[in-house]
Structures are given as C-alpha cells and as structure tokens.
C-alpha positions in Angstrom: 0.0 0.0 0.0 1.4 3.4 -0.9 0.0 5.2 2.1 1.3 2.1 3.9 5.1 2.9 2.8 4.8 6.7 3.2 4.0 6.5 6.6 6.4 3.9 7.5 9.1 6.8 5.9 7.4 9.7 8.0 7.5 7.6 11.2 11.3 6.8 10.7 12.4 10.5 9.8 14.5 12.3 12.1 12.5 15.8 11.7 9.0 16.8 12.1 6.8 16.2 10.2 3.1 16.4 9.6 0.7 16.5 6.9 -2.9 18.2 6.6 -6.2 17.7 4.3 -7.4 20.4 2.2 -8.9 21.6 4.8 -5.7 22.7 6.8 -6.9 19.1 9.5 -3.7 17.3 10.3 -3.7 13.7 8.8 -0.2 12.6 10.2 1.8 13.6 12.6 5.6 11.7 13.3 7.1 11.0 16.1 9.7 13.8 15.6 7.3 16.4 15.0 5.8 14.7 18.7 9.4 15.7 20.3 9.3 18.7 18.7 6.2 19.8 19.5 5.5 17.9 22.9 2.4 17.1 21.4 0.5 13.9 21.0 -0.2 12.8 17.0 -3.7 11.4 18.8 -4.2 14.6 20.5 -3.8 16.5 17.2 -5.0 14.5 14.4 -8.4 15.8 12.5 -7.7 18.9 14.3 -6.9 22.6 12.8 -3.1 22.6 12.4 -2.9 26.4 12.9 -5.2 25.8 15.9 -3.8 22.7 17.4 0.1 23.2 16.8 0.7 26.9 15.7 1.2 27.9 19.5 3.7 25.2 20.3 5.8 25.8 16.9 5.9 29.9 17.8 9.8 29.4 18.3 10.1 27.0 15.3 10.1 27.0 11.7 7.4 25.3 9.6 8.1 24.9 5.9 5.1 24.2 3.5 4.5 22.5 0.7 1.5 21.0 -1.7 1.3 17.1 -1.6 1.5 16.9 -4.9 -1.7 14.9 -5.9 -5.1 15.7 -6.0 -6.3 16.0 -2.5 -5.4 19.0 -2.1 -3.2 18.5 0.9 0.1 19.9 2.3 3.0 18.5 4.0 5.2 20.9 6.7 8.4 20.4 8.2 9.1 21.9 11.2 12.7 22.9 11.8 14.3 24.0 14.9 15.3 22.1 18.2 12.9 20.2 21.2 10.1 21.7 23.3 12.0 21.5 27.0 8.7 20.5 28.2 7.6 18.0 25.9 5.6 14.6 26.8 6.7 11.2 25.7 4.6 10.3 22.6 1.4 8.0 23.6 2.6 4.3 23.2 -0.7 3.7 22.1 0.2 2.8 18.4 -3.5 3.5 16.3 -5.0 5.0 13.1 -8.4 4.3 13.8 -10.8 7.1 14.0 -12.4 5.4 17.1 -9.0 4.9 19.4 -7.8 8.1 17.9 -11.0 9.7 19.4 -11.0 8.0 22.8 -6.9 8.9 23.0 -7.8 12.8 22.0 -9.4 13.0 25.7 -6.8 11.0 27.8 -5.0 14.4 28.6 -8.4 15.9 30.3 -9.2 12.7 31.6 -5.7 12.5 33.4 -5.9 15.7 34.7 -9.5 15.2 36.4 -8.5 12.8 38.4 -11.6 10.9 38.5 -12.1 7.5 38.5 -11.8 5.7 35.2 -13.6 2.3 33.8 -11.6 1.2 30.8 -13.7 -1.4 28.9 -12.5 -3.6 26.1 -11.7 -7.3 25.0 -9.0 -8.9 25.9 -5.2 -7.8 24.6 -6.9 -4.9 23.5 -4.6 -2.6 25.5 -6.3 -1.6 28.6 -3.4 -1.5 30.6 -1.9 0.7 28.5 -4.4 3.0 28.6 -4.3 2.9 32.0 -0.8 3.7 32.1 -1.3 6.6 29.4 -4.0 7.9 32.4 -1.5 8.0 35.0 1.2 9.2 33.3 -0.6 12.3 32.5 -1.6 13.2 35.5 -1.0 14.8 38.7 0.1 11.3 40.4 2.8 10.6 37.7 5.3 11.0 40.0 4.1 8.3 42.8 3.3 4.7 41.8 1.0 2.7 39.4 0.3 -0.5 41.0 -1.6 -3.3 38.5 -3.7 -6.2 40.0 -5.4 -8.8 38.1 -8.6 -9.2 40.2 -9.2 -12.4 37.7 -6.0 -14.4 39.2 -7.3 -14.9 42.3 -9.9 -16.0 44.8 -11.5 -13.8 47.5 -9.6 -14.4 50.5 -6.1 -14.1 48.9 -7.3 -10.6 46.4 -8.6 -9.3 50.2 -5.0 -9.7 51.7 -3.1 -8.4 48.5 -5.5 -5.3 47.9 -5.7 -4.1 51.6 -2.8 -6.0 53.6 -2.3 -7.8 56.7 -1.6 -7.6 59.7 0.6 -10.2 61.5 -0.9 -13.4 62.9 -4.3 -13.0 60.6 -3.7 -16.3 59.9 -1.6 -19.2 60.5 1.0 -18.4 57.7 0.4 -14.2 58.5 4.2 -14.0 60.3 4.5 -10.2 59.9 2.7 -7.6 58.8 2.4 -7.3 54.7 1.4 -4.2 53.2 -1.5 -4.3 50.3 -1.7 -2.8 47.1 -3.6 0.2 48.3 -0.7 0.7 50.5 1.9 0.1 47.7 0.1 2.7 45.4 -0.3 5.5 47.9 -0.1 9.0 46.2 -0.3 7.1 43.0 -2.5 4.9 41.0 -3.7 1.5 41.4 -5.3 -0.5 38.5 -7.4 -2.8 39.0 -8.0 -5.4 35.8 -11.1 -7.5 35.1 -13.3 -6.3 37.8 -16.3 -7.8 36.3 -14.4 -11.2 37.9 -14.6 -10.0 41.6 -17.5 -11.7 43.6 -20.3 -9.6 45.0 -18.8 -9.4 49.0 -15.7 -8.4 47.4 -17.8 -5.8 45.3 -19.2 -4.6 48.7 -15.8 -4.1 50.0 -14.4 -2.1 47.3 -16.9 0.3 46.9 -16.4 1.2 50.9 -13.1 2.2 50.4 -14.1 4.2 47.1 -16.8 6.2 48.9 -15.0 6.8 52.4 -11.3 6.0 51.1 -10.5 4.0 53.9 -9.6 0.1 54.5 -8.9 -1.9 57.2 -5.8 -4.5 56.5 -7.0 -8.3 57.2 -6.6 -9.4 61.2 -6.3 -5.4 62.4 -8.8 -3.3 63.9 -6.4 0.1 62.3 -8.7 1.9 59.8 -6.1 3.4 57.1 -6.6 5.9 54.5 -6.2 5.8 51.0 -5.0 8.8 48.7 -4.6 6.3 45.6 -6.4 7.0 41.8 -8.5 4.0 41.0 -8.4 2.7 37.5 -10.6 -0.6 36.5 -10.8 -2.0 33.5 -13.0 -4.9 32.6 -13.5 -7.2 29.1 -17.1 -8.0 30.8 -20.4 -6.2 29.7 -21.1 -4.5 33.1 -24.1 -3.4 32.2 -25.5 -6.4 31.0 -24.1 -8.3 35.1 -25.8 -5.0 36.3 -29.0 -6.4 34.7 -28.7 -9.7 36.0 -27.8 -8.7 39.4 -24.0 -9.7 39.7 -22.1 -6.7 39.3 -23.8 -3.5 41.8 -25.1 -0.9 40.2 -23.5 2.0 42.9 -20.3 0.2 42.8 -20.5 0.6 38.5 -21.2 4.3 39.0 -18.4 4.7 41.1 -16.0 3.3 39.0 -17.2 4.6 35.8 -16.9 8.4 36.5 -15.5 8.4 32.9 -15.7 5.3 30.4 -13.2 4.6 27.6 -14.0 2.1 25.3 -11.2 0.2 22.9 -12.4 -1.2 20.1 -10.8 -4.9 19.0 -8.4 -4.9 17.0 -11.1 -6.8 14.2 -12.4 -3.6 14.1 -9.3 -1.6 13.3 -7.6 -3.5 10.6 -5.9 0.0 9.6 -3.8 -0.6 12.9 -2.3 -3.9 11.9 0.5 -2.6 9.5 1.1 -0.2 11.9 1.7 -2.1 15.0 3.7 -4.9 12.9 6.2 -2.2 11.7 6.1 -0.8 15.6 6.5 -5.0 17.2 9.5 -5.3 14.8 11.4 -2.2 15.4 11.0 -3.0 19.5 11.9 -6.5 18.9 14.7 -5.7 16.6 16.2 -3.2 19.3 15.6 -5.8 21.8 17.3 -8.7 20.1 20.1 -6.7 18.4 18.8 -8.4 14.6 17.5 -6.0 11.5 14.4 -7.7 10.5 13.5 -4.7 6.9 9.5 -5.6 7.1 6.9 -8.4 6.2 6.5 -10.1 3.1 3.6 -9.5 0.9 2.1 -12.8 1.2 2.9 -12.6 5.5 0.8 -9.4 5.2 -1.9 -10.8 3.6 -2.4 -13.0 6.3 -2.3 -10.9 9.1 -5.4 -8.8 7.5 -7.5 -11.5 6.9 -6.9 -12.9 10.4 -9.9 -11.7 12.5 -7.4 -11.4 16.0 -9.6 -13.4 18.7 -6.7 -12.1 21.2 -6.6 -8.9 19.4 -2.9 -6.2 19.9 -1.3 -9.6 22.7 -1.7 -12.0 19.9 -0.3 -9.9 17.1 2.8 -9.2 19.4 3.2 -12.9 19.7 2.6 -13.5 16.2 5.3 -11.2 15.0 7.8 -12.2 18.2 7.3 -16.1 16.8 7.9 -15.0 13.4 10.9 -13.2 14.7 12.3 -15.9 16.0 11.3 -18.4 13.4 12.4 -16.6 10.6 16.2 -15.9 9.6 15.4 -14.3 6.5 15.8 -10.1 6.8 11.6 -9.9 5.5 9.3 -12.0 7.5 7.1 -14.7 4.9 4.3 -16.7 5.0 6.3 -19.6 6.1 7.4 -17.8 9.5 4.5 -17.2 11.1 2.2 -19.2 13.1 0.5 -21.9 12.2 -3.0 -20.8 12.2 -2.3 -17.6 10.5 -1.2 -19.7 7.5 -5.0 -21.3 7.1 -6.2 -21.2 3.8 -2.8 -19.7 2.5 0.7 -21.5 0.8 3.5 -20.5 2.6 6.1 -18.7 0.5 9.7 -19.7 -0.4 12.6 -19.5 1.8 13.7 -16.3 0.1 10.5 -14.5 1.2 8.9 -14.4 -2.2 5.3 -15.1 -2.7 3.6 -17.9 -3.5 0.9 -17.5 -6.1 -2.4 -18.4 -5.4 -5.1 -17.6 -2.3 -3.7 -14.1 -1.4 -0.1 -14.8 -2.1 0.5 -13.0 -5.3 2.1 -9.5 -5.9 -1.3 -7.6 -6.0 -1.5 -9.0 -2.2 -1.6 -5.8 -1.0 -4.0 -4.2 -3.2 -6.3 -6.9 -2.1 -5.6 -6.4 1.9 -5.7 -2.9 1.2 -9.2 -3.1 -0.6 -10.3 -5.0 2.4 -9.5 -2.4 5.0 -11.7 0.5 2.8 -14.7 -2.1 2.7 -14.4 -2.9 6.5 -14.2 0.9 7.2 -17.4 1.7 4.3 -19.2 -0.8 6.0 -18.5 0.6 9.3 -19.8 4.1 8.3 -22.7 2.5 6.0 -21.1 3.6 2.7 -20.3 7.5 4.2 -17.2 8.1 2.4 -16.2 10.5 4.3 -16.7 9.3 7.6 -14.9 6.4 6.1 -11.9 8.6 4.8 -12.2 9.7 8.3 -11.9 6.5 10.1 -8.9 5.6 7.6 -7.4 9.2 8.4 -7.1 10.0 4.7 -9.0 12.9 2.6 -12.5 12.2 1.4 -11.0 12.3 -2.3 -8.1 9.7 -1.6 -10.7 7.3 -0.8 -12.7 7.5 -3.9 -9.3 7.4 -5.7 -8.6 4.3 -4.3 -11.8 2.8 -4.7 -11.7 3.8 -8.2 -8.3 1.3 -8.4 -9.2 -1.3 -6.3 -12.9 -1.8 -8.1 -15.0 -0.7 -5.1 -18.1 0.2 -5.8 -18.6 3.7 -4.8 
C-alpha cells in the first residue's frame, strides 16, 4: 500500500513532520514532530493545524509545501530544536478514527482525576491506557500498582488489595502491606473487575466512597489517597441487569468510560503495530528484521485477532524468532495464521495463489476501505475519516481497487 510505505518513511524520519487535508486538519503527525512539539499525534489528528500546533511551533520554523496529488493536501516540516517541556509520545500505536477519538481526551481525563472504567476485550490494550491515564496526570510522579482481580480467589485478592496484619492467619508471620498501601499518592489498577464476587464488590466500593480500609486481622482503619483505574472485558451493564455486578459500585468506578475497540475492528492498525513489534523487537534482540513479506501481510489482515494487539505481538515475536530471512514470509509465522494460504519460499517471495501473489496488498488494502465503508454505511467520508485519509483519496482508491462507490 502506498499510504502504507509513506507512513512507515514519515515515522522513521528524524525531523518533524506532519501532513494536513485540504482543509488545513492534520492527517499525520511523526514521532519527531511529537518531540518537537511535545504534542500527542492522537491529540492533534483531525484537528486545525494552525489551531492545534501553531502555538507550540511559535519558536520553530514550519516549511510548506502541496502534496502533490489531488487531495489537495500539504505537508510541513518543522525545523528548529525540542520543546524543554515535551511529553513522551502515547505508546498507544493506532490510526483508527475510534482509538484516535477516545486517546484525543486521555489528557483531560488524566488531569481530572476521576475514577476511570476502561472497557475492552482482551489484549486490547487496557493496561496501556491505563498507564497513558496515570502518566498524564498529577500522580505521575508516585506509583502505578496493577492487579489482576481475575488471578485470584477472595480471601487471597482481600489480603493483596488491603494488607495484613501479623498473625491474621496461620502463615500471616509479619505484617504485609497491600496494594492500596503500595500505590499510595499514586495509582492502582485494578484489571477484570467484572471477575470480583459480589462481597468483594461490597468491600471495594467502601473504600471508594470513604477511602479507607482496614488491613486483614487489624482493627487500624487506614486511608487511601490512591487514583483507581478498572478496567473490565465483561459487559457491566448487561451483570448489572442480572444482578451480579452492583449498580452503585458501576457508577463509582465509571466516572469516565473509555472504550477500545478490538483490533477486528481496526484493521488499519495492523501494518502499523507490525512495523512498531518489529522495530522494538529488533532493538531488543540486536537483529535487523526490513519488514513483512507481501504474502505474511496478507495473512495478518484476513486474520480476524480473537486475542486482538497480545496475539499480534506474539505472532510477530514467533515469526521473529522463526524466521532468519531479513523480510518475515508466509512460512514464518504461526500456524493458524497460514489457514487457507501456501507458505512462500525460503527467500521470502510469494507464492501464487489464495492471497499470495504480488497484488496482495492491493487486495488487503481493498479490504481495509470495505471494513471501514461498512463501518460508516457507505459514508465516504466518515470512512476517509476512520482511515485518516481525505474524502478524495478514498474514492481514488476505490476507483483502483474496483470498489463500488
């Protein structure tokens, strides 16, 4: 995919750079343009550049110049040195309209302060998010503490969220501080929530409303100036329904909702989060693995991603490991990607039938603009939205590719 490539060039050059519709809305935004900016690409994107980034590039230069083509669109360069104060770029590695829309508010929501209910499926990136949260806001400096309220049983998530105190019980030898404790003047995260029993329900939303706890075995009530963070694959509102999740205990939690969407829904992300899994593997493992194969690419669209953004990492870190060759085939990556599909030759070419041949990409990327149509209900330009491309780009493409428009 062209677009593909030239954003894969933008995210590797050293100086800023960003690109806007005809509109003057930014459409890209690279990592250096992040540093020198101190500016998020998901806070900025579909946004008024002269709006969004003119203030922060008052001490820089920004060099115009058309695209070229016939969107209309410009690309700038910003020259000059680093914002002192600038953020770390959001790890959160998306093009989907829908992420990109619930990562636009992460800086208000980190600044509020509020407790936060982060829903999604599984691998999805919750975590992350959560992270992204605390890092933003006023408790950055003191600790983010992550509990999977899944892992275990009452009794034991009691102790390990709220401590205790020496001779409890038989194997209690000292006291043991809990994670409240741990994440004091910070965060603590609490994953799948929609896993903790109804008494355990009952005792977290006491601390939430008074913040205060007792530690197991003491009589010693304890404060809590800790940020709560849950995050649940469940639908909460459906357990509300049937009376195993409480409702007050929901609304405490869910002073703001973010929703991620699976990666199924955000095809668009794939290339992106291969090219970013292969660059942090590569730096990790000291090898220079140049991309994925046409064929290997193929593949990875079609595959619908049960275990969504935590099975693509493992996907690409078994292909890395199964695959000397400097491009990642067919033949490297795991079995049940290769369904339906003829693994290519040892050289990385492609094989020539079922998605393997050299208009594999045209056929992926035609895939991603009918997911995204269909999303929108044939809109084109809420899909050229979605896609974060101009409205005439995607009729261009669909004019290529044979999409019905």
């Amino acid at each position: 995919m062209r677009d593909e490539l030239a954003q894969r060039i933008l995210a590797r050059l050293p100086i800023g750079v960003f690109t806007t519709d005809a509109d003057g809305r930014i459409t890209s935004f690279n990592p250096a343009a992040e540093r020198a900016t101190g500016l998020y690409a998901a806070g900025v994107t579909g946004r008024a550049w002269r709006t969004a980034v003119g203030a922060r590039v008052a001490g820089l230069e920004v060099e115009s110049t058309p695209l070229g083509d016939d969107s209309g669109g410009m690309v700038h360069v910003i020259r000059g040195g680093r914002v002192p104060e600038a953020r770390p770029p959001s790890r959160f590695v998306t093009r989907s309209r829908a992420a990109l829309d619930m990562l636009r508010i992460l800086p208000d929501v980190a600044a509020s302060g509020a407790s936060v209910l982060v829903e999604g499926p599984s691998g999805s990136g919750k975590e992350l998010v959560a992270r992204e949260v605390h890092a933003g806001s006023g408790r950055a400096a003191g600790p983010f503490v992550a509990v999977n309220c899944a892992a275990l049983p009452d009794t034991l998530l009691e102790s390990e969220l709220f401590g205790v105190r020496a001779g409890a019980y038989t194997d209690a030898r000292r006291d043991r501080p809990g994670r409240f404790a741990q994440a004091e003047g910070g965060t603590l995260f609490l994953d799948e929530i929609g896993d903790v029993s109804p008494s355990m329900q009952a005792k977290l939303l006491r601390v939430l409303q008074e913040r205060e706890y007792q530690p197991l075995g003491s009589d010693r009530t304890l404060r809590a100036d800790v940020r709560v963070i849950a995050a649940t694959n469940r639908d909460l509102g459906r357990m509300m329904g049937a009376g195993t999740f409480r409702d007050d205990l929901y609304w405490r939690l869910a002073i703001v909702r973010l929703s991620i969407p699976p990666l199924a829904d955000r095809k668009e992300d794939v290339p992106l989060l291969v090219d970013h899994f292969l660059a942090l593997f590569n730096r990790e493992k000291g090898r220079a693995i140049q991309g994925v194969a046409p064929a290997a690419m193929d593949a990875l669209l079609r595959h619908e991603w049960p275990g969504n953004v935590r099975e693509l990492r493992n996907a690409i870190e078994h292909a890395y490991v199964m695959c000397p060759p400097a491009v990642i085939g067919l033949e490297c990556l795991p079995p049940g990607l290769r369904a339906g599909t003829q693994a290519t030759d040892g050289r990385g070419g492609d094989s020539t039938h079922d998605g393997a041949g050299p208009d594999a990409f045209d056929r992926a990327e035609a895939e991603v603009l009918r997911r995204a149509l269909d999303r929108h209900g044939g809109h084109r330009a809420r899909a050229a939205a979605d896609l974060g491309i101009h409205r005439v780009t995607l009729i261009r493409k669909m004019k290529r590719l044979g999409l019905r428009e």
